[in-house]
N, C-alpha and C positions, 0 to 999 in steps of 0.2 A: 642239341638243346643243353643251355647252361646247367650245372646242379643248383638243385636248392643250396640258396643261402636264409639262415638265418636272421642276421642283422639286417640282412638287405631287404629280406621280407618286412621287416621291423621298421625299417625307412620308408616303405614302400607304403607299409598303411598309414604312416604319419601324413605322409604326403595327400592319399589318400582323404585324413578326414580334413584337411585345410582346403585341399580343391571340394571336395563336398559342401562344406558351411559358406564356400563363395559363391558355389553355385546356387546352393537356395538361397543367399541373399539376394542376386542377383533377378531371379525367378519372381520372389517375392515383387520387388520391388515395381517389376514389368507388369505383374498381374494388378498390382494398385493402381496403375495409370490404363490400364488397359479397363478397369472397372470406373474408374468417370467417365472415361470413352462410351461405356457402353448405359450409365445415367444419361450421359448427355441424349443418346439414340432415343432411349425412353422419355425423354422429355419431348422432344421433337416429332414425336407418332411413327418411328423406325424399327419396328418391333422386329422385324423380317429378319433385319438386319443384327436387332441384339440378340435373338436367340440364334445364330449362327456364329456369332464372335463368343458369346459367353460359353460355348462347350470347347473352343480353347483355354479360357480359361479354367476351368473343370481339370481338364486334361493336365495343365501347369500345374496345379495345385495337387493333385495326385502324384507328378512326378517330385514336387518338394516334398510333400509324404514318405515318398518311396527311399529319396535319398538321406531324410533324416536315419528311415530307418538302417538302411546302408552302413550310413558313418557309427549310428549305434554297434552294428557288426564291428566292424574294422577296432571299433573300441575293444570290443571283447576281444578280440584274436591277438589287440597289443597284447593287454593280460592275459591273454593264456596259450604265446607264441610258444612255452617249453613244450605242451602238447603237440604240437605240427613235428618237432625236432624227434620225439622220442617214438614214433611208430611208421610204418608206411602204411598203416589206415586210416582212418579218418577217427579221430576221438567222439564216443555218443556226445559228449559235453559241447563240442564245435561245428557239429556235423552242421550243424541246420545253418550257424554263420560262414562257412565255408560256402557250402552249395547255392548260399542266399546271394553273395558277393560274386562267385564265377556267373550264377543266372545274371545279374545286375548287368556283367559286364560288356552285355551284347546289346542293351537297351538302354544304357544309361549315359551322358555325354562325357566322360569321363576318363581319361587316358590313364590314369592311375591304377583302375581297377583293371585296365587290359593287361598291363605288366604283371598284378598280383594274379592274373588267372594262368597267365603262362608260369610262374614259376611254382601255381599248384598243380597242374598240368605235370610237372615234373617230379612231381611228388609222388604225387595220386595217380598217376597215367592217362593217356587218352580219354579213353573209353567211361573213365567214371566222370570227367570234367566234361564231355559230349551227351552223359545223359542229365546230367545236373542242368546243363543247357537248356536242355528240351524241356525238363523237370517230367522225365519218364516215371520216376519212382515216387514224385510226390513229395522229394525229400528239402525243397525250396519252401520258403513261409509262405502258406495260403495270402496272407493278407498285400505281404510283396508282388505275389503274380498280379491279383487284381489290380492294385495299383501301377502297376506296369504294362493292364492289358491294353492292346490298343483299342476295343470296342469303345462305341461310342457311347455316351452315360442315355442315359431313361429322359423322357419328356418330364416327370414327373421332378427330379431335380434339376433340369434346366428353368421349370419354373422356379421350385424355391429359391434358388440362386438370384435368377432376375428379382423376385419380391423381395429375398432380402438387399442387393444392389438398390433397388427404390428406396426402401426404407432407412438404410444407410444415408443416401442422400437426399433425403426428403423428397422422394416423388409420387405424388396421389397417383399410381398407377397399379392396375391388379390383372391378371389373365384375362381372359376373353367371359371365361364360364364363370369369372368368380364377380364380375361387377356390381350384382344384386345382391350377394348374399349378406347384406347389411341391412338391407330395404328392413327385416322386423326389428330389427333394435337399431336404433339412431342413436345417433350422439356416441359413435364409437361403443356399440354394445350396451350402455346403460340404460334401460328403458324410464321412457318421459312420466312423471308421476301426475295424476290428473289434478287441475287447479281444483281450489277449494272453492264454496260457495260464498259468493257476494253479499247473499243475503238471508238473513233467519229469520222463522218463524217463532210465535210464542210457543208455539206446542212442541216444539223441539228440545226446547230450554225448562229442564227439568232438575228440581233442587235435589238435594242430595240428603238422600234419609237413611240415617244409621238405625239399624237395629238394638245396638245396646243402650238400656234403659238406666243402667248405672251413671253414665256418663250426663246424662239429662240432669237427674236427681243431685248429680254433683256441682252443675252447672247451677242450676236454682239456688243449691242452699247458699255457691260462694254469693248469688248476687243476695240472697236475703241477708246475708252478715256484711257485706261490702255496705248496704242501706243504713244495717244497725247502727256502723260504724260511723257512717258520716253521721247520724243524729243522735250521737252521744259527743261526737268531735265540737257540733254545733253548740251546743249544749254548753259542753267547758268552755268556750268561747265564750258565751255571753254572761257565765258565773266569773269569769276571769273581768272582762269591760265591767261589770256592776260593782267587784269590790275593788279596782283599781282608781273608781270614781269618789270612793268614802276617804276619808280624810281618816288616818288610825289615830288613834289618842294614845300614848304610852301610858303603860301599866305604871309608870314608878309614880306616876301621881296621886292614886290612889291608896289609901294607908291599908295596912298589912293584913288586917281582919276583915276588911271588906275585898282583896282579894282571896284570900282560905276561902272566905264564903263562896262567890264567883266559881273557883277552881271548882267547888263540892257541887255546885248548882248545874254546871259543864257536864262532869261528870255523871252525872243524874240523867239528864236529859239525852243522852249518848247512849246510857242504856235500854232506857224507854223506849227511843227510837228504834235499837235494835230487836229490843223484843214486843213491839207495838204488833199486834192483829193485823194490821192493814199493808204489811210490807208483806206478812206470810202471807196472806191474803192474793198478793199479786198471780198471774199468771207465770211459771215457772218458763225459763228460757233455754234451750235446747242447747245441749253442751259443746257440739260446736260453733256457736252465737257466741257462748260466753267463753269459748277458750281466742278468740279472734277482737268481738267486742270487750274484753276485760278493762274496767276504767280502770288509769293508773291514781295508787289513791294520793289526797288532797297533800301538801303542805303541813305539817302541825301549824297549828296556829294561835299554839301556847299558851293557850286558857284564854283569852283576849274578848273582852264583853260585846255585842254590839253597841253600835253609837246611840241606843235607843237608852239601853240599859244605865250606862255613863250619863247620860243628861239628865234619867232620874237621881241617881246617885249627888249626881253638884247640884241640884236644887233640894236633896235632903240634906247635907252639907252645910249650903248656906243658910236655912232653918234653924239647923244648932247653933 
């Protein structure tokens, strides 16, 4: 048996992860045409037939599992090929990518990994690469064997597999025991919401009665001031139409003492008014009436006689 080499061990796993990454390409690519194969059977009512073909590929798909994880090894051993060099034991730090690669190399299709195990073989001896084989001591990754076991997988994911195959390529198909189990929600799980009624009763149809009394009381008083307000608006309306109808007569006509007079007489009668009995008299108006109703006041309207007054005036005039 040759010695260990070094480099060559180093060429050896390069080579190693390139045939690795072609074979799960390869792998891959067989199991996706091998997966229409096996829609087409389920569309066709050949189920006998697909669950017999889909646990190869189960089995395909576990060994591209197993070989990634492989080439992930061989990665590690590139980096850290000084450890093989500096002991005739096996380093804790590689132990498991070691024993994981020599197991591999008796189950996996790969000529690469048979060369790397003879020349750890020569490293390590016989007897320790013959139980690594067997995996007497457990020292191979649990998750490696499984994926390398030959048993056959469970009913239980040969169904997943086919449902998910249907459902990849849109096939309304389900197991034998699972055809019903939609029957209580329809419509893919959403249950049906019941129609509404067609037709209503009086007695059904019921107003809507608020408890707060604040809210009423506020309601009434805006409509009694909205009231007030249009019949004061009315109001300036029809005082505006009546003296826009009078013809005004300009003050300059009349000479200078019989307006003084006029002005004092204005004035007089402005006071009276305001302090006459019969205005205090009125019924007083709720403050917010008159903060909403407040009339904007008149125009002056500069001492200005009515037309009543002036017609006396020019016929005592024309007397003199």
């Amino acid at each position: 048996m040759a010695p260990f080499s070094l480099s060559k061990f180093k060429v050896e796993l390069k080579l190693s992860i390139n045939r690795l990454r072609l074979l799960q390409n390869k792998k891959s690519s067989l199991n996706a045409k091998a997966r229409r194969e096996i829609a087409t059977l389920l569309e066709t009512g050949k189920e006998r037939s697909a669950y017999i073909r889909v646990e190869n590929i189960i089995r395909e798909d576990f060994n591209v599992e197993a070989l990634e994880m492989v080439e992930l090894y061989c990665e590690l051993l590139t980096a850290r090929a000084g450890l093989i060099e500096q002991s005739r034991t096996v380093d804790p730090g590689i132990s498991e990518a070691v024993w994981s690669i020599v197991y591999a190399s008796s189950r996996a299709e790969v000529r690469e990994l048979t060369i790397l195990r003879d020349m750890l073989t020569s490293k390590y001896g016989t007897e320790a690469v013959k139980s690594a084989m067997d995996n007497a001591e457990g020292q191979v990754d649990p998750k490696l064997v499984r994926k390398l076991s030959p048993q056959a997988p469970s009913a239980e994911l040969v169904k997943l597999y086919l449902k998910e195959i249907a459902s990849v390529y849109r096939i309304g198909w389900r197991p034998a025991g699972e055809e019903n189990d939609d029957d209580d929600t329809p419509s893919g799980g959403v249950k049906e919401l019941a129609a509404p009624p067609t037709t209503f009763k009086a007695d059904d149809i019921k107003p809507e009665v608020t408890n707060d009394d604040t809210d009423v009381g506020v309601g009434l008083e805006d409509s009694a001031a909205a009231s007030s307000v249009d019949a004061y608006k009315d109001e300036e309306e029809a005082a505006d139409r009546k003296s826009s109808s009078e013809e005004p007569i300009s003050k300059s006509l009349l000479p200078e003492s019989t307006q003084t007079k006029d002005a004092d007489k204005d004035g007089a009668s402005t006071l009276k008014k305001q302090s006459s009995p019969a205005s205090a008299a009125k019924s007083p108006v709720p403050a917010f009436v008159q903060a909403k109703t407040a009339k904007k006041p008149p125009p002056p309207s500069d001492g200005l006689p009515s037309l009543e007054e002036l017609q006396k005036r020019f016929e005592a005039l024309k007397q003199r």
